[in-house]
C-alpha positions in Angstrom: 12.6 -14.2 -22.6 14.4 -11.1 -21.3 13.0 -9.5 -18.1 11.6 -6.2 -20.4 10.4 -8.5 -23.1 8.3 -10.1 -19.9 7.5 -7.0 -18.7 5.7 -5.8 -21.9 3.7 -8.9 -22.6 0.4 -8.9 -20.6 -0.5 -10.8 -17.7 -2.7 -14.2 -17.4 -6.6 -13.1 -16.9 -7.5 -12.8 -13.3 -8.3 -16.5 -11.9 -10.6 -17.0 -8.6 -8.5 -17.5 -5.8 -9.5 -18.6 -2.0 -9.5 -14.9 0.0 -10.9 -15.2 3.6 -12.6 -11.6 4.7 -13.6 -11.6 8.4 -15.0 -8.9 10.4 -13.9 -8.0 13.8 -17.2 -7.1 15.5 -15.2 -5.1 18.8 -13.5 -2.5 16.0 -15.8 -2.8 13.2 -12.4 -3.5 10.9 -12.5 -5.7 8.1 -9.3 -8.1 7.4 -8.1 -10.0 4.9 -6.1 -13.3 4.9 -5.0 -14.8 1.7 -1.9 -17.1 0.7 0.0 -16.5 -2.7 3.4 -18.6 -2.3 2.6 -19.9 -6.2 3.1 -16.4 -7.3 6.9 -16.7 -6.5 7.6 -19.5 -9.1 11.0 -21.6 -9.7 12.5 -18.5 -10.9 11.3 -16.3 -8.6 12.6 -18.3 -5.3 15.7 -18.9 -7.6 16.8 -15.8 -7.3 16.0 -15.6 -4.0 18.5 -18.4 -3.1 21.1 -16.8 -5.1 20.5 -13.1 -3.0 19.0 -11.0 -5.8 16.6 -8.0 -4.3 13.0 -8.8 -4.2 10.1 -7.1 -4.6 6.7 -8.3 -3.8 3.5 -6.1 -3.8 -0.1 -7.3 -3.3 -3.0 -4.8 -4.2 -7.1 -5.6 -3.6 -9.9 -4.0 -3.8 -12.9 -4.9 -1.7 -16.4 -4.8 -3.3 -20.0 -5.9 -3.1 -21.5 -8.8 -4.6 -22.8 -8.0 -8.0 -20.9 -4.7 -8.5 -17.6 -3.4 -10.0 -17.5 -0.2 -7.5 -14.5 -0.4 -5.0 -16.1 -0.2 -1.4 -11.7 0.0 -0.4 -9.1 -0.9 -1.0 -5.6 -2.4 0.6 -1.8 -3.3 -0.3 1.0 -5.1 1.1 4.5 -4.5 0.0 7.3 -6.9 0.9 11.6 -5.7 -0.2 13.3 -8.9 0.5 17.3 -8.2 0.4 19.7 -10.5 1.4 22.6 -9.7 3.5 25.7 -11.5 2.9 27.6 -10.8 6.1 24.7 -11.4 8.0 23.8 -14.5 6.8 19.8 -13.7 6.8 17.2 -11.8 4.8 15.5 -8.5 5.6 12.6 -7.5 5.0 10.9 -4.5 4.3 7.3 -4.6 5.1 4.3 -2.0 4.4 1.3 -2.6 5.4 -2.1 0.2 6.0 -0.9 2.3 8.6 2.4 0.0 9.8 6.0 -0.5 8.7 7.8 -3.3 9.8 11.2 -5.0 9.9 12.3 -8.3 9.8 15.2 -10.7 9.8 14.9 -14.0 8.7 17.9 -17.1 7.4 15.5 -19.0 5.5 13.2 -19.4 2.5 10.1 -20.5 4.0 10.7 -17.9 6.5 10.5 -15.2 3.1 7.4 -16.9 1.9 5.7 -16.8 5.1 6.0 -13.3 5.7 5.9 -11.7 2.1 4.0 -14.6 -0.1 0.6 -14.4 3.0 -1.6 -11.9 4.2 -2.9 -12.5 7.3 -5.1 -10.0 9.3 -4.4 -7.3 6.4 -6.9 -4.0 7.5 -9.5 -4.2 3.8 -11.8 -1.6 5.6 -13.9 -0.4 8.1 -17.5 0.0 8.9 -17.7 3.0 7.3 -17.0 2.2 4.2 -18.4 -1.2 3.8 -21.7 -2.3 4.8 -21.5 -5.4 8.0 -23.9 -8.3 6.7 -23.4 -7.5 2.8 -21.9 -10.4 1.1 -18.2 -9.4 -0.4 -15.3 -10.4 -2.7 -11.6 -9.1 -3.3 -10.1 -8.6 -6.8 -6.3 -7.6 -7.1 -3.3 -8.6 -8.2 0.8 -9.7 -7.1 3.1 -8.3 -8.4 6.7 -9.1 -8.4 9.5 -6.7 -8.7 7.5 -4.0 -10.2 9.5 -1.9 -12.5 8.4 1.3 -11.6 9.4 2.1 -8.1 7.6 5.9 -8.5 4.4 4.1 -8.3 5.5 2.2 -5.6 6.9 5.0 -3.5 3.2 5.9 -3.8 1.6 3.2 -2.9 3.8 2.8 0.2 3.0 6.3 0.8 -0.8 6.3 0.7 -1.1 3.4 3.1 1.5 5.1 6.1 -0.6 8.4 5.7 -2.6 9.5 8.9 -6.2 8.2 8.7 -8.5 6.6 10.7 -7.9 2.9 9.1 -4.8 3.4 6.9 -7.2 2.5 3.7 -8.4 3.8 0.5 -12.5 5.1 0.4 -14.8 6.5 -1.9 -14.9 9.3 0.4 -11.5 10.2 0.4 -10.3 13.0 -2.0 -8.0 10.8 -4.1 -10.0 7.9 -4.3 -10.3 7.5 -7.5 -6.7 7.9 -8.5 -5.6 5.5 -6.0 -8.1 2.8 -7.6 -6.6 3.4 -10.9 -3.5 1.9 -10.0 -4.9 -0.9 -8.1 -8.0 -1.5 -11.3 -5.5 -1.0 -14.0 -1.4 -2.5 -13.6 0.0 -0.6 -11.4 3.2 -1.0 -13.6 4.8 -3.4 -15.6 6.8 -6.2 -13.2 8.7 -9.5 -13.6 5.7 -11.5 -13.0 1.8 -10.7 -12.3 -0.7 -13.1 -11.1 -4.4 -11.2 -10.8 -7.2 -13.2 -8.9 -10.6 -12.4 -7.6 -12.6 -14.3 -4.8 -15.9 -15.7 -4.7 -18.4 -13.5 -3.1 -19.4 -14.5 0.3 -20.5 -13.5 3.5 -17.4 -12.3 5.4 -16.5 -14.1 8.8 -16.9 -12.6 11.9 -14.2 -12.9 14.9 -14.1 -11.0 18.4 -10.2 -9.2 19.2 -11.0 -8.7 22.6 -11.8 -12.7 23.4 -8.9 -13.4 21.4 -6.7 -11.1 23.5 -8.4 -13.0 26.6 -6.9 -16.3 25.3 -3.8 -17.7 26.9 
């Protein structure tokens, strides 16, 4: 099947997938861990080995128990490009309110740092309730074939804000959710999940800090 005829066929349903939320109780910040190597298949990781540029891009929403209203919402992106003379693969990676850069020579190193989320910023006090039990629905997307939306995407999260997330109470809101509700544009490959509601986790930063 040729990569548009892929493209224009429509995803899997969504399938539950195991999404840890945990509170930090010093910052009142809600973060998400979650581990999606599966979504980069055979073919996928194929092309890795064989130095073709990669894009991977993770979208969630955060919502109550029982309803389909967004309480927030949070992305990762991840451009994986290998460098011939270098040996190694950079990546690009976009997360709410940070950009980083990293080197890396092997595959697991890729999957470690583009194909997890760990400690991604979901939210904040303010726009989710503490106590309330929670789930995440989203999807990951692989080489998205509309780099406008992405640019966007990339965008919203870097702007100046208090948490570097989407809320009901921001003026765009409801655009932003659009992209992440919907498909945010066609790709190479989609896998779209949802969690089980539970009762997020709770952690402290400032004991952890502490720790040797």
């Amino acid at each position: 099947m040729s990569r548009t005829a892929a493209a224009q066929a429509e995803p899997p349903p969504p399938v539950q997938r195991e999404v840890e939320l945990a509170w930090d109780t010093d910052k009142s910040l809600l973060y998400l861990d979650m581990g999606f190597r599966d979504a980069l298949d055979a073919g996928i990781r194929g092309k890795l080995s064989r130095g073709l540029p990669t894009t991977v891009v993770l979208t969630a929403t955060v919502q109550r128990a029982g309803s389909n209203e967004p309480l927030s919402t949070t992305t990762q992106t991840c451009r994986i490009t290998w460098h011939v003379w270098e040996e190694a693969y950079y990546l690009e990676i976009v997360r709410p309110g940070s950009s980083q850069a990293r080197w890396t020579t092997t595959l697991e190193g890729v999957l470690r740092r583009c194909a997890e989320a760990r400690r991604l910023l979901a939210g904040d006090a303010a726009q989710i309730p503490p106590s309330t039990p929670l789930f995440a629905r989203g999807s990951i997307q692989i080489n998205p074939v509309s780099p406008e939306v992405l640019q966007k995407l990339q965008r919203w999260v870097m702007r100046p804000s208090s948490t570097g997330t989407a809320a009901p109470g921001d003026a765009l809101f409801s655009t932003f959710t659009g992209l992440f509700l919907q498909r945010i544009g066609d790709a190479e490959r989609e896998v779209r999940f949802f969690s089980r509601p539970k009762l997020p986790a709770v952690f402290s930063s400032k004991q952890e800090e502490k720790r040797p």
